[in-house]
N, C-alpha and C positions, 0 to 999 in steps of 0.2 A: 845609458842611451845618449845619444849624439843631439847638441841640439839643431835646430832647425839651420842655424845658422855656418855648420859642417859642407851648405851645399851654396852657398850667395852665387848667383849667376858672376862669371869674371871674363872681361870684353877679350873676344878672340877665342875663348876656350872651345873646344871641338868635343869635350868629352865632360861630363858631368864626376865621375868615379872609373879608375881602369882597375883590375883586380878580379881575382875566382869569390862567384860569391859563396861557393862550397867552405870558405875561411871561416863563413858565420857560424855561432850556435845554432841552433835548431830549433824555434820555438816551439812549446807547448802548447797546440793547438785549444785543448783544452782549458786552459788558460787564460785571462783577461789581459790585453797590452795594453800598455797605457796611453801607445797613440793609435791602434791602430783597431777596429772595431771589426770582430770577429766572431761570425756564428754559424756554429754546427748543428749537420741535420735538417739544413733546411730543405732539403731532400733529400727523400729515400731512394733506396739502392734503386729497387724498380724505374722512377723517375728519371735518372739521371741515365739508367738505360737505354731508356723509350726520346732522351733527348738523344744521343750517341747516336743510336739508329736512325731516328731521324736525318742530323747530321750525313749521316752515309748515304741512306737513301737518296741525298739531293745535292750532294759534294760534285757531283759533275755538271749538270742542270743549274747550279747557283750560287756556286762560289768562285765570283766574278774572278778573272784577268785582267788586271789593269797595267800590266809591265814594268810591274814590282817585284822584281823574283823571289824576295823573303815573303810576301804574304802572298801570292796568285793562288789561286787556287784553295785558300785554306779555311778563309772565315767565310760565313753565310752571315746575312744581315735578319734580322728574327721577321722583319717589314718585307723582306723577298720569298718568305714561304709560301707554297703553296697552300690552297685552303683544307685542303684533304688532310695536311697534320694540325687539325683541329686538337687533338690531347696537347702535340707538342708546343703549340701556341699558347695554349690557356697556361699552360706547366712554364713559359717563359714568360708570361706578362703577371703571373702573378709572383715571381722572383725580383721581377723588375718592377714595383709598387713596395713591396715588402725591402727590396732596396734603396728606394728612396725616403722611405720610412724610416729604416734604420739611418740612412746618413742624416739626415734631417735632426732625430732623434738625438745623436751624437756632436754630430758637427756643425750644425746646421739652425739650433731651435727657435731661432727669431727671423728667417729669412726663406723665403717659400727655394726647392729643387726642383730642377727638372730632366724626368732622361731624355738624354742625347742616344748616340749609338746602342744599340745591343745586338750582341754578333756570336754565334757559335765558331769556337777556332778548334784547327787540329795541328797537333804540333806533333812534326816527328822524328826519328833520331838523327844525331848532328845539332840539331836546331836551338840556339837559344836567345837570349836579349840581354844586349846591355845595359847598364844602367841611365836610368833616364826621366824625364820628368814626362807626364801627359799634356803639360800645357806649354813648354817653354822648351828652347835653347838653352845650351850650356852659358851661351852668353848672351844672355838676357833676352832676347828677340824670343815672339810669341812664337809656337808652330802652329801647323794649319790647322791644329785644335784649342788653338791659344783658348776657346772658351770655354772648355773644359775646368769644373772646379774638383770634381770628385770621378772615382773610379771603382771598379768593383771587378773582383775574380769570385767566380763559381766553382770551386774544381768537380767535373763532371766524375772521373773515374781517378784510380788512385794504385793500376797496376804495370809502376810502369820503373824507371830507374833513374836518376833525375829529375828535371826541371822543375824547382823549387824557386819558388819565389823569393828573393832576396832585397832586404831591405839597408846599405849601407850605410846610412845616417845613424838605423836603430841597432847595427851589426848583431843584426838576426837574419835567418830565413826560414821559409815558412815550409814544410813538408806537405803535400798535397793531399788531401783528407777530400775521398767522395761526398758531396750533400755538403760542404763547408762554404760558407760565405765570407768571403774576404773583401771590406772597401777601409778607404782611404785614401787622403787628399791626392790632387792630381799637381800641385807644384812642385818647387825646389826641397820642401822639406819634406817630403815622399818618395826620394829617389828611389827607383826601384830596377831589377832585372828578375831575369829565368836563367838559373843554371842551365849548361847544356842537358837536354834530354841523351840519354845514352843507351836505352831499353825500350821499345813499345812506344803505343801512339801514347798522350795528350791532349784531352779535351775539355776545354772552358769552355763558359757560358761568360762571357763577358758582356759589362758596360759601362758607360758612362754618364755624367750627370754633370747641371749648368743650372748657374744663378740667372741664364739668359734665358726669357724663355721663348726670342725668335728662332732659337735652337733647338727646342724642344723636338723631337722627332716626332712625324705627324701620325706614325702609329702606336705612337708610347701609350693612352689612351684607348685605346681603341679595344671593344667588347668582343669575345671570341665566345 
């Protein structure tokens, strides 16, 4: 494994790592990493359906356009659901608890977290990411989530061909396993991407988390 220091922000850089992250191993989901904190099953198949559906049902109705052409249209914020998905609300606020639990647990144990965004995404073919940090520039300048400390992928379903998580520093990547919980830091020694999707949708449950807690999202809290 690479250490953290593989990724030092350097002034003028435009890209953090250029390269196929398909070059990595493939980690063993099953497996403990030793930076990156990973758990399976944290829902069942059912679950993760009844989020999908969800997702569909309201992918036109609420996932906003803001005139970003890589994301329009693709993530829903878990705070813009309507009240009527009562199952799928309680099924993503108790992921997003159990995820701050776990960071905390891990990375975290002398320093209270809090979530930030949580967003259902659909990715689909063609589509990938390059590698990147969630809180930073390649050359050091914060991005507009400079307060981001930690991150998290949910992968909702797991039939598709492609877009694998991919982690540069640790020259692994991650294969998408339905009900798997994947977090891990949001700066420079987290580099991360998605191989291109080449078969079928793509669907997380994604978020994020902050030592800030004016960032705290006002529905992260909140009893369904």
């Amino acid at each position: 494994m690479l250490s953290a220091a593989a990724f030092t922000p350097v002034a003028g850089a435009t890209e953090w790592w250029e390269g196929d992250g398909n070059q990595f191993a493939e980690w063993d989901n099953a497996m403990p990493h030793p930076a990156l904190s990973i758990r399976r099953n944290v829902l069942n198949a059912e679950q993760c359906r009844l989020l999908v559906d969800c997702y569909e049902r309201n992918r036109v109705d609420h996932a906003p356009v803001v005139g970003n052409p890589y994301w329009d249209g693709r993530c829903i914020y878990s705070a813009h659901l309507p009240d009527r998905e009562l199952d799928a609300l309680r099924i993503m606020q108790q992921v997003r608890h159990l995820a701050t639990l776990y960071i905390m647990e891990r990375f975290s144990p002398a320093r209270m977290v809090y979530s930030d965004t949580a967003q259902l995404v659909r990715w689909h073919p063609g589509l990938e990411m390059t590698a990147h940090a969630d809180n930073l520039h390649p050359d050091g300048r914060p991005n507009v989530t400079g307060h981001r400390h930690f991150s998290s992928i949910l992968y909702l379903n797991d039939d598709y061909e492609g877009g694998h998580t991919f982690f540069p520093g640790f020259k692994a990547r991650l294969r998408p396993e339905a009900g798997t919980l994947v977090m891990f830091g949001a700066g420079p020694e987290y580099v991360h991407g998605v191989t291109k999707l080449t078969h079928g949708l793509r669907y997380t449950y994604a978020g994020w988390f902050t030592h800030d807690r004016r960032q705290e999202d006002a529905s992260a809290n909140r009893v369904y």
